[in-house]
C-alpha positions, 0 to 999 in steps of 0.5 A: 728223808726220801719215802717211795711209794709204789703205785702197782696196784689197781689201776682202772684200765680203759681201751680207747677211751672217749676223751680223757677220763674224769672220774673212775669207770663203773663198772671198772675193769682193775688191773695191776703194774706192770702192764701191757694190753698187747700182750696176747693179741702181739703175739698172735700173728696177722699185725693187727694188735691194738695200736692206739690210746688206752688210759688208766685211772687210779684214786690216790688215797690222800691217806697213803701219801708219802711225807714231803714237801715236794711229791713227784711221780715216777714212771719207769716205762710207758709205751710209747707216748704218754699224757699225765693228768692229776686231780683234773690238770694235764701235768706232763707229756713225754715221747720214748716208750723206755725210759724212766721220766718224772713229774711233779704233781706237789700242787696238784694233789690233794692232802685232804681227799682222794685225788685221782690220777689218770695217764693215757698211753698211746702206742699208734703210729706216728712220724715223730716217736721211734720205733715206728718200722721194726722186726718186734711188737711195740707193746703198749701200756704202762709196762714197768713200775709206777711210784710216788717220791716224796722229798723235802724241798731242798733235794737231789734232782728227779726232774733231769732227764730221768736220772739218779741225781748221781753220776760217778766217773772213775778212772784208772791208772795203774794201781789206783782209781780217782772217782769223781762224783757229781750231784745235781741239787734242786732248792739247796740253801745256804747252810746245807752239806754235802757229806760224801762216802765210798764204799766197798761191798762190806760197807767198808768206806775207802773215802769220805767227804764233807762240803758245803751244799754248793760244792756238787763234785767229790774227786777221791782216790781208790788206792789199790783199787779193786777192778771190775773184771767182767765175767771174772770178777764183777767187783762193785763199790758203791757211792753215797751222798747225803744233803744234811742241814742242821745234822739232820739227813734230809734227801741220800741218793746212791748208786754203785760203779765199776773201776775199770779200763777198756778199749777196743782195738782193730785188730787185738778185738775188745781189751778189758783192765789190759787184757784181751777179753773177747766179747761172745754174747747175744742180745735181747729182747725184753718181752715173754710169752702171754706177758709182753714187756710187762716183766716182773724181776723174777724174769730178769733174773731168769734171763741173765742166769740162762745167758750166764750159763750159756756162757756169754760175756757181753749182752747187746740190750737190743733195740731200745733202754731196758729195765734198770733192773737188769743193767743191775744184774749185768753189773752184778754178773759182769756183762759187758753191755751195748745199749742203744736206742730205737733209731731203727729201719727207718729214718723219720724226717720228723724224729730228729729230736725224739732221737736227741731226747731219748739218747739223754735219757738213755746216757743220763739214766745209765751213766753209772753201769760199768757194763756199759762200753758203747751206746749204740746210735742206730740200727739197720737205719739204712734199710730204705737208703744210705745216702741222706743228707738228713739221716747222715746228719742225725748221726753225727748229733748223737754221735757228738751228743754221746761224747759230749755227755760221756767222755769214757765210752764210745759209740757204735752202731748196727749196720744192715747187711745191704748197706754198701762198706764204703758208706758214709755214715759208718764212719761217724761212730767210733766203731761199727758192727754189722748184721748179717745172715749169710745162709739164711737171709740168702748166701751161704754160710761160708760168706760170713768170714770172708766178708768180715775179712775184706771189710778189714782189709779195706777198713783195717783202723776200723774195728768191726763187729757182728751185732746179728746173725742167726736162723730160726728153729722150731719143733720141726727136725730132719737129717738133711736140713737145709737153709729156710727149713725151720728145724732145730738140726739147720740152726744147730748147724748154722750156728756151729758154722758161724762159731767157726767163723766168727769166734776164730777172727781175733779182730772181731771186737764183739759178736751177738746173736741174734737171739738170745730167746724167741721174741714177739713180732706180730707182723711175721708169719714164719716157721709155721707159728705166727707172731714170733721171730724164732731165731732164739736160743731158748723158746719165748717161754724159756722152758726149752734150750735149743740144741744151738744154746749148748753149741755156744755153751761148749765154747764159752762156758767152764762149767763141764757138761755134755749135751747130746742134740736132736732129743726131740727127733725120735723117729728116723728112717735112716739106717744109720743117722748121724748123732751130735754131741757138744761139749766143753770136755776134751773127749766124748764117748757114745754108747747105744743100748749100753755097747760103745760106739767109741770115743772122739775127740773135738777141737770144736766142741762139736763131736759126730757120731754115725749111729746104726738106727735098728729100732729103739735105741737108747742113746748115752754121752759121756764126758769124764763126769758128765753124762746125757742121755736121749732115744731114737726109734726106726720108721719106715716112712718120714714122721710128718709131725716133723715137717713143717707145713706152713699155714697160708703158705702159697706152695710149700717145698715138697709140693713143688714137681721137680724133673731130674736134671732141670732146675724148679722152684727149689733151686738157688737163685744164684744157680738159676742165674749162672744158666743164661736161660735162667737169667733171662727168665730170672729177670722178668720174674724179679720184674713181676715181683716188684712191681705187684708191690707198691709204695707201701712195700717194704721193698719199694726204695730199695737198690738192687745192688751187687751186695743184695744179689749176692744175698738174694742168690742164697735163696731158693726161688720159693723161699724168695718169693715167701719172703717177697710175700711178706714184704707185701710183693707177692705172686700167686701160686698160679704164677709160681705153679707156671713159673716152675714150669718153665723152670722145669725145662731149663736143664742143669749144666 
């Protein structure tokens, strides 16, 4: 029988070792799996985080040895290239930093001594390995679990890419299912069965088989079969097989699956067992606070419980293959799921084959997920150019690769904001979505509706998707938020604009923001907290649901509650400030100091209160059974631990001089640029700013294309050149002091 053995504990960890170790460090520096060494200094800020080579080094007990002819070890996720030594012999290499690969080491370790085991883990940059240019820390180590399998030498295939050895197609018409299930075998003989079982969650079997060991597939039929039926009733049975020889069960491999049938549809959306099911969710990273990618599944599973309570009903498993631990719990809690693989920003002439390598591995290992609807080929691939021969062709590859593997699901892919409709590439997979930030990454939020309206228009048989779209909030609040500000009241308010939007056009097969929680990206330098995209619903250490998470909450979820935002905004100067409450109930009533300031009703969810502010106040929402509770305090002068001020900022907004009735720093690009003074200034500015760039810019490449300036008009001219600056194209707060100076002089029509 198959035995497992976990090899978690005490691993000798090496930084920048000289060459490949031979025997364990002394003095050793042990630590457990799973395991990342980024985990403080890719949180930190400043992209400087240690990206290259680390080893780690474990004796394996010849005592601790599983039974088994054959020994092979496992490793779930090592990021991102990985070399496997054991007893001395180099055993395997393997490029992709989440995916499960496996080695056999039978020969090489020892049944009498320890031997010892080394693998060295190389994270630094290459042209070959995705994900090389991103928006979140490539954190390196060996992150998740580390076993050793040992099988008799007649057993189910571990060398397949990664995969289970099991793959499991049902498909459904009408009242019943037929289930076909495949086995991969290695060392079969002749004698040897095959015994097939389906089973219900109570163990019940529903069909069962016996065949000769070279009889790999079992087609049965579920009668009346049960659906899994997403958020409603994720409804799972479960697959067995058994190589048996002589009566004796010698290897099992198992798996669940989902029956269930679905489409997406241009204009009806996303359409589950028949039903129109619209998909409303987020996507995710996989990584924490002070742990990186190293989860345990306890955190997990703390992930799904928020995004169930949030409401969602489809995850896109952002940017790379996740634990199967948690393609588990979307099966279990019935997420409609987006997988993908790292093919992202930025097309590598040499990574043609690491793309190929790691969507097999990403098919093969998750095959068996009824969660899973669509393999993502890429994201935001175009940021430097659509138009290559090269990255056009690695598209259809993998598109055809993905079909040739997996007859039941489609393809999509995450398409930048910049890149033009008419591109060529977005008509390869069977169905696209787009990432947008209309009134964050310039424009406005208004823009986000109308463009989906006319991709449709143009596009009708398409159906079209949002993969992104958010804003980022800290701890910083006002009364009058305003795009780039970072305070929880703009993303509150950009978030209940684009629900308005997005959640009210059918046509829209799925919607995912982005984030579902605030993630590690060393390189940025944002919002006053470096290291961190804070564009979550829920902070990195998800002790804190921002008021956003529960905009969302009041459209998608059953579970009755009422929220009432702005908790930490306490002090105020505002005689009377406005107040929102969200909830799923029909009615809301708010009551200040105990005296009712009325009842209101919402179609949006979203209810608005005018609240006299005349010192301290203690606020309470009601919703039928539901209540919440929060307090305001009167100030004469604006609390400045609200306002962000942001470390190593040139110029922040307030400190920019601003002359009545001319424009300055803090106006829109696209107001300075309807004025023809503006515009000429406008242009040797932009002129300025790029060429203090380089090649090594992520600017350099880039088109100015209609589609760009209409995104880059949304931007103040200060927020613009931050976010230049991080780009690496920057100017100094002499040249901008002077540039607003000349501002200053441009009146307003």
């Amino acid at each position: 029988m198959r035995q497992m053995v976990s090899l978690n504990r005490k691993w000798a960890f090496v930084m920048a070792p000289e060459g490949i170790p031979s025997a364990m460090p002394a003095p050793a520096y042990f630590v457990n799996l799973p395991h990342s060494w980024n985990a403080i200094d890719g949180q930190d800020g400043a992209g400087d985080y240690y990206r290259g080579v680390c080893a780690y080094i474990k004796n394996l007990s010849f005592e601790d040895l599983p039974e088994g002819e054959k020994l092979f070890i496992e490793i779930q996720g090592a990021n991102s290239s990985a070399d496997l030594y054991v007893g001395g012999k180099h055993i395997a290499h393997h490029d992709g930093g989440y995916s499960t690969w496996r080695a056999d080491v039978t020969d090489a370790v020892s049944r009498s001594e320890d031997t010892l085991i080394v693998i060295t883990v190389d994270n630094s940059a290459n042209d070959r390995v995705y994900p090389q240019m991103a928006d979140f820390t490539f954190y390196g180590g060996l992150y998740r679990d580390v076993n050793l399998i040992g099988v008799p030498e007649s057993h189910f295939d571990l060398e397949y890419h990664g995969a289970p050895g099991i793959a499991v197609t049902p498909i459904v018409d009408g009242k019943n299912a037929y289930v076909k299930t495949e086995v991969y075998l290695t060392g079969a003989k002749e004698g040897q069965m095959l015994r097939y079982s389906l089973k219900m969650p109570c163990g019940c079997v529903v069909a069962k088989a016996e065949k000769p060991a070279a009889e790999t597939a079992f087609d049965a039929v579920i009668a009346d079969v049960h659906l899994w039926h997403g958020r409603k009733d994720p409804y799972l049975y479960t697959a067995v097989v058994e190589l048996i020889e002589d009566g004796k069960v010698l290897d099992t491999v198992q798996t669940r699956f989902g029956c269930r049938t679905f489409a997406i549809d241009s204009e009806r959306g996303f359409i589950l067992n028949g039903e129109e099911y619209p998909l409303r969710g987020v996507s995710r990273h996989q990584d924490r606070w002070g742990i990186g990618n190293a989860l345990l599944p306890e955190h997990h599973r703390e992930d799904m419980e928020l995004i169930a309570e949030v409401g969602a009903t489809t995850i896109r498993l952002a940017h790379y293959q996740h634990d199967q631990y948690f393609y588990d719990l979307c099966d279990e809690y019935g997420m409609v799921v987006w997988a993908e693989i790292p093919y992202i920003s930025q097309h590598l002439p040499n990574g043609r084959e690491n793309t190929i390598s790691q969507m097999k591995e990403l098919v093969l290992q998750n095959y068996n997920h009824p969660s899973i609807v669509v393999w993502g080929l890429s994201n935001e691939i175009t940021m430097k150019g659509e138009k290559d021969p090269d990255l056009i062709e690695n598209h259809r590859i993998l598109n055809d690769l993905c079909h040739e593997m997996d007859k039941t699901r489609l393809t999509t892919m995450a398409i930048v904001s910049m890149c033009p409709m008419d591109a060529e590439y977005i008509r390869i997979p069977d169905t696209v979505s787009w990432n947008h930030y209309f009134g964050w990454y310039g424009g406005d939020t208004s823009m986000n509706g109308p463009w989906f309206d006319k991709f449709h228009a143009m596009y009708p048989d398409i159906a079209v998707g949002c993969s992104e779209y958010g804003c980022e909030a800290l701890n910083w609040h006002t009364s009058k938020p305003t795009q780039g500000d970072y305070t929880e009241e703009y993303q509150a308010y950009y978030h209940e604009e684009l629900i308005r939007q997005l959640f009210t056009r059918p046509y829209l097969w799925a919607t995912h923001v982005w984030n579902m929680f605030d993630f590690g990206a060393d390189n940025r330098a944002e919002g006053g907290e470096n290291g961190q995209n804070h564009k979550g619903l829920v902070t990195f250490d998800r002790k804190y649901k921002k008021d956003s998470f529960y905009a969302y909450k009041a459209w998608l979820s059953d579970d009755p509650f009422v929220h009432l935002c702005g908790k930490r905004y306490v002090d105020r100067v505002e005689d009377v400030t406005k107040v929102t409450v969200y909830s799923n109930q029909p009615e809301v009533e708010l009551f200040a100091n105990g005296v009712s300031l009325g009842k209101k009703t919402a179609a949006d969810h979203f209810f608005y209160f005018d609240v006299p502010n005349t010192g301290k106040t203690r606020l309470e929402a009601v919703a039928g059974a539901c209540h919440d509770e929060s307090v305001i305090n009167k100030v004469e002068v604006f609390n400045e631990a609200y306002r962000l001020r942001e470390k190593g900022a040139i110029l922040n907004w307030f400190d920019i001089t601003e002359v009545e009735g001319c424009f300055s720093l803090n106006d829109k690009l696209s107001d300075i640029m309807a004025n023809p003074q503006g515009q000429q200034l406008f242009a040797g500015m932009m002129k300025q700013m790029m060429a203090s760039g380089g090649k090594d810019s992520m600017m350099s490449g880039f088109e100015m294309t209609p589609a760009m300036m209409q995104m880059m008009g949304g931007f103040t001219v200060i927020r613009l050149a931050g976010l230049m600056g991080a780009a690496n194209v920057k100017m100094t707060k002499e040249q901008l002091l002077g540039l607003n100076a000349m501002l200053n002089q441009i009146k307003k029509q």
